[in-house]
TIVEX-38944 format. One record per residue: x, y, z of N, C-alpha, C in turn; residue in three letters. Coordinates in steps of 0.05 Angstrom, whole numbers, plus 5000, padded with zeros to 4 digits. Each point is the difference from the previous one (the first is absolute). Last residue first. Example, Ala and Ser with C-alpha at 12.3 -4.5 7.8 and 13.67 -1.06 7.14 Angstrom:
2
525749555142501650245001498550225014SER
500648854999498250245000501850245000ALA
***
This chain:
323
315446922104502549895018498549905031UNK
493650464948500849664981502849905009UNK
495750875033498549715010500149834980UNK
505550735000499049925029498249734998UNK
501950484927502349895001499449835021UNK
495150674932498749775021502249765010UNK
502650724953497750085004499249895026UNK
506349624936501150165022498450135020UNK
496249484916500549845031501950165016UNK
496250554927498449835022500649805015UNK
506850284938498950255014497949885020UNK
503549354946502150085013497650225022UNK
495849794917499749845021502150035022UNK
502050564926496350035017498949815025UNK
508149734945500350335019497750175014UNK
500449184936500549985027501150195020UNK
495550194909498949805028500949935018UNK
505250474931497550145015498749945020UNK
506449504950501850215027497950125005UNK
497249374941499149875018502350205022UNK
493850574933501849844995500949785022UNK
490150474968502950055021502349794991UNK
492449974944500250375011502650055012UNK
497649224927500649995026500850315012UNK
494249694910503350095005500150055029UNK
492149484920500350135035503550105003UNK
493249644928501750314991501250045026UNK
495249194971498950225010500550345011UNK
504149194937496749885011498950275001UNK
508949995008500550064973495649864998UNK
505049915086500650294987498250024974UNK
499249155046499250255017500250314981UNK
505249254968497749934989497650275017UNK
509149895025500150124981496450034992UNK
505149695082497850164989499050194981UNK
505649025047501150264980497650074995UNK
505849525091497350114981500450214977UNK
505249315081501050204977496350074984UNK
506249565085497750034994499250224985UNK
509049405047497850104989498950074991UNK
505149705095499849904972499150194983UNK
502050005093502449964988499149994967UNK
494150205075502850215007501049934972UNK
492849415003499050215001503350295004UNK
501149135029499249964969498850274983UNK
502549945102502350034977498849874970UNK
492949945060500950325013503549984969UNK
495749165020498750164977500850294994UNK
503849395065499850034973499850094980UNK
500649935112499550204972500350024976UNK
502949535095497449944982498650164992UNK
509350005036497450135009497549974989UNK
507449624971500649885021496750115018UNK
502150164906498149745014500749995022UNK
504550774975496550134997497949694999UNK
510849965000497850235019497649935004UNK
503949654926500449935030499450015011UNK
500950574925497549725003499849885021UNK
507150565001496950175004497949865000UNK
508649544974499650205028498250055004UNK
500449914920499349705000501250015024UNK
501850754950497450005011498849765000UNK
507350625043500249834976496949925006UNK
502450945025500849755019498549694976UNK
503051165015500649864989499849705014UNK
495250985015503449854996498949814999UNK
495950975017499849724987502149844998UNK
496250975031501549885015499249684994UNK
497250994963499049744993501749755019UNK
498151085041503049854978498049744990UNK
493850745024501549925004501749904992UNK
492250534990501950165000502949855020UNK
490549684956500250095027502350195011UNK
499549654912496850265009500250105030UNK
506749374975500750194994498350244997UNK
498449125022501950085019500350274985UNK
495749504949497450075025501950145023UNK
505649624919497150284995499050065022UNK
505049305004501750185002498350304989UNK
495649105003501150095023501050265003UNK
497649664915498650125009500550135033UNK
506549614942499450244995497750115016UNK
503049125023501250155009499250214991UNK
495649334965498950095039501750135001UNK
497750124899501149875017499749965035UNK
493650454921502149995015500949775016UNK
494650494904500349705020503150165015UNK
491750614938502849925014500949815022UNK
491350244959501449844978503750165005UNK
490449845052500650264991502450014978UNK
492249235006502650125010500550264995UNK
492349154970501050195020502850005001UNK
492849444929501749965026501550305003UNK
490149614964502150204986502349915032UNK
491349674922501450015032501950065007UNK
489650094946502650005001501850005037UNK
490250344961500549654988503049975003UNK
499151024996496949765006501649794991UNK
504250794991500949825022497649785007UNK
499650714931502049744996500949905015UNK
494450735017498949754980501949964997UNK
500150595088501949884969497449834987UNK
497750265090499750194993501449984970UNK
501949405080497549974995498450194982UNK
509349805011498949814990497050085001UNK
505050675021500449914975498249834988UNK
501650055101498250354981499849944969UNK
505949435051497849965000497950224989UNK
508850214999499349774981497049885009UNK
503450745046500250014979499449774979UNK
502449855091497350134991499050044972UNK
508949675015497749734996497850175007UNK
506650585010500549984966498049695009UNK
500850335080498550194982499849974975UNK
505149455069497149995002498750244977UNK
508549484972499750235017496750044999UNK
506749094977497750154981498850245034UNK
508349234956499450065019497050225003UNK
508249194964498450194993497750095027UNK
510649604997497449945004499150254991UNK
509849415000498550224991497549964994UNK
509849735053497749914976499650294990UNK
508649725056499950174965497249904997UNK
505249895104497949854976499850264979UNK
506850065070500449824977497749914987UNK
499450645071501850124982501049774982UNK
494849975083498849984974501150074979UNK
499849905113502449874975498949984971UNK
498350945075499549764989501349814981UNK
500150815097501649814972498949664991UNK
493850835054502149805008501249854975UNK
494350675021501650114989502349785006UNK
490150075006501949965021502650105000UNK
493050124918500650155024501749985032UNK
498649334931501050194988500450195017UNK
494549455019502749815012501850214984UNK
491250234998500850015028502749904997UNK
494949944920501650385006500049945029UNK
498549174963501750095003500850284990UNK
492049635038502249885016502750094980UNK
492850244955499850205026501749885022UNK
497749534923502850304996499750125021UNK
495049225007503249924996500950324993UNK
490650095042501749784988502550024999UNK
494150854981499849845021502549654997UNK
497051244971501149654989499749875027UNK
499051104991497849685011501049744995UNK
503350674932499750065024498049795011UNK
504649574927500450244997497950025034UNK
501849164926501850155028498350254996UNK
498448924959500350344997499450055016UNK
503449144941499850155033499650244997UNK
497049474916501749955020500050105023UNK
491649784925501750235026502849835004UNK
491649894915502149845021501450205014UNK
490450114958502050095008502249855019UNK
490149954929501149895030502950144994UNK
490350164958503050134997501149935022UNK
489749864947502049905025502150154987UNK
488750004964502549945006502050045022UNK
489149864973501850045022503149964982UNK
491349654966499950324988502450125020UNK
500448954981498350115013499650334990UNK
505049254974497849954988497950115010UNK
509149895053499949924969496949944996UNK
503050225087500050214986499349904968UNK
501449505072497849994995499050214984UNK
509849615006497149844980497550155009UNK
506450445026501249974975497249864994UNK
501850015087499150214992500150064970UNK
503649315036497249995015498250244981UNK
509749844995498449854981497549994998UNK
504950475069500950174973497649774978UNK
501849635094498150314995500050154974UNK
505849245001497349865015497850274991UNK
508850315015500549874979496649854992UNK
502750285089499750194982498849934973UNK
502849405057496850075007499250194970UNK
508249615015499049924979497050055010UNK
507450445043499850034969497949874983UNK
501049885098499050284986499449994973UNK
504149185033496950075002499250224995UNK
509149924956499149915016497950035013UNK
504750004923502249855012498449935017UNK
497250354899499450065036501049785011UNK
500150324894501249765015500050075036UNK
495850264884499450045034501849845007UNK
503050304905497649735006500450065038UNK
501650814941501749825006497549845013UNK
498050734955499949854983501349815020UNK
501250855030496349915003499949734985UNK
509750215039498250194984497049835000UNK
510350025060497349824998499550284977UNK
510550054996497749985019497249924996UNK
510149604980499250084989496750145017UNK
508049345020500550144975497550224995UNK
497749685081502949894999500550254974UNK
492949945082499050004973504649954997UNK
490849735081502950114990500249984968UNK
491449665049501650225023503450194989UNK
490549864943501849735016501050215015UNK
492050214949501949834981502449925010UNK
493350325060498449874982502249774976UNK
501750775063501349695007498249814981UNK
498950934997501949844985501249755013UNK
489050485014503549915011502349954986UNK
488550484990501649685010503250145013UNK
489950564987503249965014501449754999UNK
491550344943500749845015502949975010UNK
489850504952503850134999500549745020UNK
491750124938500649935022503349975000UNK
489750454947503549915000500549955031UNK
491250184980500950044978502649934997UNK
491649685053502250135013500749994967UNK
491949545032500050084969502650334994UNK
496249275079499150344996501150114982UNK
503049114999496649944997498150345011UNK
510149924995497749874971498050054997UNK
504950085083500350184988499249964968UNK
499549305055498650205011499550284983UNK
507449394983496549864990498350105008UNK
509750285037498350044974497749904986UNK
501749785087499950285000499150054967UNK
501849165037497250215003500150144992UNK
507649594988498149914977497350085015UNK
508450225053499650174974497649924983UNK
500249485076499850295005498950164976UNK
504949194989497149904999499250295013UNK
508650104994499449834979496549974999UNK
505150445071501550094973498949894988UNK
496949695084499850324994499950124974UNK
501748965021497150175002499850325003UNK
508649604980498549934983496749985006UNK
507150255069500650124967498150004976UNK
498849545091499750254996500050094977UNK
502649135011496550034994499650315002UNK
508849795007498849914973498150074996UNK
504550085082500450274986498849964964UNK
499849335078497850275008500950244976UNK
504849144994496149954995499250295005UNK
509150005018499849934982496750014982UNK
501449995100500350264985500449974963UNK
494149225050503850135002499750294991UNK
491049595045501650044977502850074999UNK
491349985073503349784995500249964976UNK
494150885014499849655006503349995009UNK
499750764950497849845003500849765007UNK
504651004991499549865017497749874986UNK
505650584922497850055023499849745018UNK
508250354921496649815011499550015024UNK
504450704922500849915017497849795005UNK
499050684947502049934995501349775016UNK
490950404949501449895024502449914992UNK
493650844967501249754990501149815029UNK
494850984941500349835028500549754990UNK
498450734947502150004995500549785030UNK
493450294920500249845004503749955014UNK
492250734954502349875002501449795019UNK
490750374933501249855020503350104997UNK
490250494958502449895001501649835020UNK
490750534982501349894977502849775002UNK
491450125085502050114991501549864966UNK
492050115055499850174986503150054991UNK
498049175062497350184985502050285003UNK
505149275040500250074970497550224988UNK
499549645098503450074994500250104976UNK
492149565017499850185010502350154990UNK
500449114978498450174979499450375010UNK
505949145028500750274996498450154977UNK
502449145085497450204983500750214990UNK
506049035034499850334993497250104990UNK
503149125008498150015013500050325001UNK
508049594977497849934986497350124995UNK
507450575043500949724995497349894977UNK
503950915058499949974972500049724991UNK
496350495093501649894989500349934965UNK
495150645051501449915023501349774988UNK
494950904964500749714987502549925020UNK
493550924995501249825022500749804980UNK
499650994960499049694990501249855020UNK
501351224976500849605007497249885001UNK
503951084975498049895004501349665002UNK
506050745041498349924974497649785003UNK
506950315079499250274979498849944968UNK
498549485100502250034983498450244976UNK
498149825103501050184987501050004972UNK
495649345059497750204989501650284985UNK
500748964979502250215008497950245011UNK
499248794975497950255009502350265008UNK
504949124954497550055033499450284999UNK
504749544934499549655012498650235026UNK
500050494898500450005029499449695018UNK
500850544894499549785015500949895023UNK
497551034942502749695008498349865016UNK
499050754909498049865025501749755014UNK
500851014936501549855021497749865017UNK
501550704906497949865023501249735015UNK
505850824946498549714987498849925029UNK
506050834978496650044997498749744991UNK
510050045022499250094974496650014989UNK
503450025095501950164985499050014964UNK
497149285054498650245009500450194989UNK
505749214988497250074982499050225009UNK
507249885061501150114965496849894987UNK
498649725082501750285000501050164976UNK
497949115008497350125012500350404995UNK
508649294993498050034977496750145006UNK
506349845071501750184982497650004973UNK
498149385057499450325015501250154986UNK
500849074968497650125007499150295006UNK
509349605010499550084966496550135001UNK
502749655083501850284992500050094976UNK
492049495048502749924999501950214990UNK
490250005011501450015029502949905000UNK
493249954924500550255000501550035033UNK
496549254941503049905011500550365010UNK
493049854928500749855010503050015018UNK
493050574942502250035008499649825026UNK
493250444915500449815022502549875008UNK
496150934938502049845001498849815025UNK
495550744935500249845021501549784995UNK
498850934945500849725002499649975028UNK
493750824970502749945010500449705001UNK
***
């Protein structure tokens, strides 16, 4: 049986993926920051993913990596600015982290290595036209360019070794469990309180926790996903209002949107020092996964009225304790 090593298995994509390999009779070894006496697979203590990582234990007998823990955020040190604390994080977890891990995974002679990057890799907003694998990287910001950092890491040590790679750019992916920004907004959705979003027209790509299972299963099980890099989506972009008015309507409510200009809204959203929050509402973010399809034959199971109707269902579920 394949052995898999599964990084990041306590996060929502993690646990969702432990779960679907099992399903397809593939050996499950995760990488635990602490001792479980109950967890339901076999694990590997690894208390932090940074330099100084040991992961010869962690890797014996396993063929394969995936590679999905990451920092997003920066961690307390010292009298550092937050600025300082979210750099040296980023880039000793994501960056110098990732270059244990896979050189580790070399040197136990790991057969492929699957790597969760980011589409922020190739920027935060897309205009005429959406990001594809060929577009020259452009990361706006420390994430991105950890990411970005981690993708090359892994690229060079892979080159000339018997190990190949299949990094995966993600956009946002939703589905039951979500955590973060969609899960703040199936609450503000669910308030049912009238939103002013009815004048932004973008359009963002978006990728349903099961159709990115699916694709990881791929990457590590396709020959033509060796050595390659593929960007994500379920390959219907929504607007903030269509999608709003979707999540209102799983829920079986009015979309209650109107109209409020959107250099108003901009406004708004500096007065409250949220920037980024309306850069993110207003702009966007287009992916084309063609190269995904026609590579590795993948066709998105659920559609994104599937997913977010699946996801709808479990946060009604669990209503109580996210209101």
């Amino acid at each position: 049986m394949t052995k898999v090593l599964i990084t990041g298995t306590s996060g929502f994509i993690g646990q969702a993926l432990c779960s679907f390999l099992t399903e397809k009779r593939i050996g499950i070894k995760a990488a635990l920051r602490h001792k479980q006496d109950t967890y339901p697979y076999e694990f590997s203590v690894v208390e932090d993913i940074t330099k100084e990582t040991e992961w010869e234990k962690a890797l014996k007998g396993v063929e394969m990596v995936v590679h999905l823990a990451a920092q997003a955020h920066g961690v307390k040190r010292g009298h550092y600015s937050k600025q300082q604390q979210d750099a040296f994080a980023l880039f000793n977890i994501n960056v110098t982290g990732t270059k244990a891990l896979v050189q580790a995974a070399c040197n136990a002679e790991v057969k492929h290595f699957v790597y969760l990057s980011s589409i922020k890799v190739n920027g935060e907003t897309t205009h005429s036209k959406p990001f594809v694998e060929k577009d020259v990287p452009h990361p706006e910001d420390e994430y991105g360019q950890s990411k970005l950092q981690a993708e090359e890491a892994i690229k060079s040590y892979c080159t000339g070794s018997k190990m190949s790679y299949t990094i995966l750019r993600s956009p946002l992916v939703y589905g039951p469990k979500v955590k973060g920004n969609f899960l703040d907004l199936l609450r503000l959705s669910a308030s049912k309180i009238p939103l002013p979003f009815a004048a932004i027209n973008n359009k963002r790509s978006l990728i349903y926790i099961e159709n990115l299972l699916d694709i990881i299963y791929l990457s590590l099980m396709h020959p033509k996903a060796r050595n390659e890099t593929f960007l994500l989506c379920d390959g219907q972009d929504l607007s903030i209002q269509e999608l709003v008015t979707q999540i209102r309507k799983a829920m079986k409510l009015s979309s209650h949107l109107w109209y409020c200009p959107l250099a108003m809204l901009e406004f708004i959203f500096k007065v409250l020092k949220r920037e980024q929050a309306f850069l993110r509402l207003s702009s966007s973010l287009q992916v084309d996964n063609q190269k995904l399809r026609s590579y590795v034959g993948w066709q998105p199971r659920f559609s994104v009225e599937q997913g977010l109707e699946k996801t709808i269902q479990w946060f009604l579920s669990e209503k109580k304790q996210y209101l």
